[in-house]
N, C-alpha and C positions, 0 to 999 in steps of 0.2 A: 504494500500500500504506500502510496504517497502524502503524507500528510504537509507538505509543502516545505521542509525544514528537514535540517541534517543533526545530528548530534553529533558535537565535536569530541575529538580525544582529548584527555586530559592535557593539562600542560603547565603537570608540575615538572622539576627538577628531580631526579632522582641521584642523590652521591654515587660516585664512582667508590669502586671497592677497596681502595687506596683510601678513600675519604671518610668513607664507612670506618674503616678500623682508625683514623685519625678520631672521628666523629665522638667513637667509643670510650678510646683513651680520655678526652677530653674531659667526656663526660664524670670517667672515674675520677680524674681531679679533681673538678668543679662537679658533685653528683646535683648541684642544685641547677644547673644548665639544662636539664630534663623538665621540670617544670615549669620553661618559659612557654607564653600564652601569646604570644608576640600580640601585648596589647599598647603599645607603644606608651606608656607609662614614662619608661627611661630616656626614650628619645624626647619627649616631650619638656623634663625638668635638664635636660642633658646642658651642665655650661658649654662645652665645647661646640655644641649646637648650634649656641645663640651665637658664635663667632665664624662656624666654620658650617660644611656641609656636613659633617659627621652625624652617625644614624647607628642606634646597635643594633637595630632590625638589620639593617643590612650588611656590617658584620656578619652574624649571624649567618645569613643567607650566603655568603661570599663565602666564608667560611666549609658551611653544607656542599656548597657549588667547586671545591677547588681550585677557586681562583685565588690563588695565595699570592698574585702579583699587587691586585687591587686591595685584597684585606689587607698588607704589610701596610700602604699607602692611607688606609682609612683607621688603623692602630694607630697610626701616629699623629693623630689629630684630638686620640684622648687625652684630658687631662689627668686622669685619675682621681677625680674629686669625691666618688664615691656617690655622689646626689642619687644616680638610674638605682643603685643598693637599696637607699633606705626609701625609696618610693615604690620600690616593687612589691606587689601586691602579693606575689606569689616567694619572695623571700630566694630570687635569685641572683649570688652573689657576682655581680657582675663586673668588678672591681678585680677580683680575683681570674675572673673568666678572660678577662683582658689582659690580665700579667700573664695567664698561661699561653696565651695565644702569641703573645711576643715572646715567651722565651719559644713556643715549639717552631715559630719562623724561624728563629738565629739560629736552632740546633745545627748541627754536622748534618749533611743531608747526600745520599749520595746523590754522584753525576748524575743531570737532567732533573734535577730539581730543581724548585724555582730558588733556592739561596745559592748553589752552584752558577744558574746565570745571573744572576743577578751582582758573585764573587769575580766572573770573568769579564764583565763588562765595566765595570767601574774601577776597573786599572788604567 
């Protein structure tokens, strides 16, 4: 039957499985990263916000998504003031979830990582 209209396929992001097991670790660090509601709470009181584009939502998402070139680039626009912490509703430490996220960028990564290009280009 035709009912005049198609149903689209989804068009979420799904982690690569590289990201997935990033995804996991993470989470064991920071186990309160699991209860975000992405109700945009934290972006909303964010200082870094009011001076810059920076968004933890999309952190978050960039992160999910493997683009570790653009989260390095949006990490470094926090301040670390801690405000997105104590307004979340769901008690997700996000102060902490952002220090983990820059130390797992700087790690030793091997060749074709993104800190490997990022080590051979900026000589």
């Amino acid at each position: 039957m035709d009912f005049g209209f198609t149903i689209s396929k989804p068009r979420s992001i799904e982690p690569t499985e590289a990201g997935r097991e990033q995804l996991l670790q993470l989470e064991e660090q920071v186990p309160t990263f699991r209860r975000c509601m992405n109700c945009g709470g934290c972006t909303a009181t964010c200082s870094a916000g009011q001076f810059t584009d920076f968004n933890i939502r999309k952190v978050h998402n960039l992160y999910r998504w493997g683009q570790y070139k653009e989260l390095d680039e949006e990490l470094q626009k926090c301040m670390l003031c801690g405000k997105c912490t104590l307004v979340c509703p769901r008690g997700v430490n996000l102060r902490s979830l952002i220090i983990h996220l820059r130390k797992a960028l700087n790690k030793d990564h091997q060749p074709g990582d993104y800190q490997h290009f990022i080590r051979n280009n900026n000589r």
